[in-house]
C-alpha positions in Angstrom: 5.1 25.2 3.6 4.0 22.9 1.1 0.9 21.2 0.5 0.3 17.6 0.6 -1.6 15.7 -1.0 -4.1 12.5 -0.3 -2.0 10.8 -2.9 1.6 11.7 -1.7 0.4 11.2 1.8 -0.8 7.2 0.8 3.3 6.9 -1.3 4.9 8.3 1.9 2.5 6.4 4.7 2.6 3.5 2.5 6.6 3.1 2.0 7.7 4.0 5.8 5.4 0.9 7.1 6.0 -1.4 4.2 10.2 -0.7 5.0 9.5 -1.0 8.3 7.3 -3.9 8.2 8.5 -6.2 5.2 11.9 -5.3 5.8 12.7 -4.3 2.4 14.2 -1.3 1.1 12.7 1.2 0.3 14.6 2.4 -3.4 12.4 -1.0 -4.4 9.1 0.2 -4.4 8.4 2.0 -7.2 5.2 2.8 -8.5 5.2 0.2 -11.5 7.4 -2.3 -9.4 5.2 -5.6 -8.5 3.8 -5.3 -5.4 3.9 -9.0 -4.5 7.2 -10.2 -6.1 8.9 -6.6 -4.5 7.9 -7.7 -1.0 8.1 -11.1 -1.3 4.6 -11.9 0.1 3.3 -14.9 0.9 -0.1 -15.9 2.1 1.0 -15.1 6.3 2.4 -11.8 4.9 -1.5 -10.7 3.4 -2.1 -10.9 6.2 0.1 -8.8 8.2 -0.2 -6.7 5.3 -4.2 -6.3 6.2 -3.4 -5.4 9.0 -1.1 -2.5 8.9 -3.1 -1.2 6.2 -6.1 -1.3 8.8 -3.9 0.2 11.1 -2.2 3.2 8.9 -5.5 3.7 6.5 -8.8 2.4 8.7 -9.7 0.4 6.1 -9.8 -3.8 5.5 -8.8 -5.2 2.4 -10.0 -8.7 1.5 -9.0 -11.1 -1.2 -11.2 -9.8 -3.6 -8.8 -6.4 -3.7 -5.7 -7.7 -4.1 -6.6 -10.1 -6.8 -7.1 -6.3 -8.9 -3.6 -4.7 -7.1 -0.1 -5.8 -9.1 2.2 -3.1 -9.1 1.9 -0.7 -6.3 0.3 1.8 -8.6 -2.3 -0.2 -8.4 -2.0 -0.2 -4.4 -1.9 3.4 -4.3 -4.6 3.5 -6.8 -7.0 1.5 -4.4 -6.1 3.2 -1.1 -6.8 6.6 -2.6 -10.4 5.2 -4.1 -11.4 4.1 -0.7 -10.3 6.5 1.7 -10.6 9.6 -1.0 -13.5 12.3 -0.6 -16.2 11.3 -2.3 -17.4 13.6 -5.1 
């Protein structure tokens, strides 16, 4: 058995719903891939996007985040800062 790890949990949780969701496939998402241009997202698809994070991470993301999120590095980046343990 291996260990996981917060950070490999987020890349694994993260691509499953974003293929499933987006439609997109998944050899496209790559950690210095940009996030918006990869998914093709427009402003209705934030919003679904909010929401599956809410759903998959219990956490909202607002405006203000994605203005800081490009590549989805950056995404993973994020998630992991707000859902990791606190030191």
């Amino acid at each position: 058995m291996s260990t996981t790890t917060l950070r490999e949990e987020i890349v694994t949780k993260t691509r499953t719903f974003l293929v499933e969701e987006f439609e997109v496939d998944g050899s496209t998402i790559k950690d210095d891939a940009p996030l918006k241009e990869t998914l093709g997202l427009d402003s209705l698809d934030y919003v679904d996007l909010v929401v599956v994070i809410e759903e998959n991470f219990g956490i909202k993301l607002g405006a203000e985040d994605f203005q800081k999120i490009v590549t989805f590095q950056d995404f993973y980046d994020h998630i992991e800062q707000r859902i990791g343990p606190k030191a």
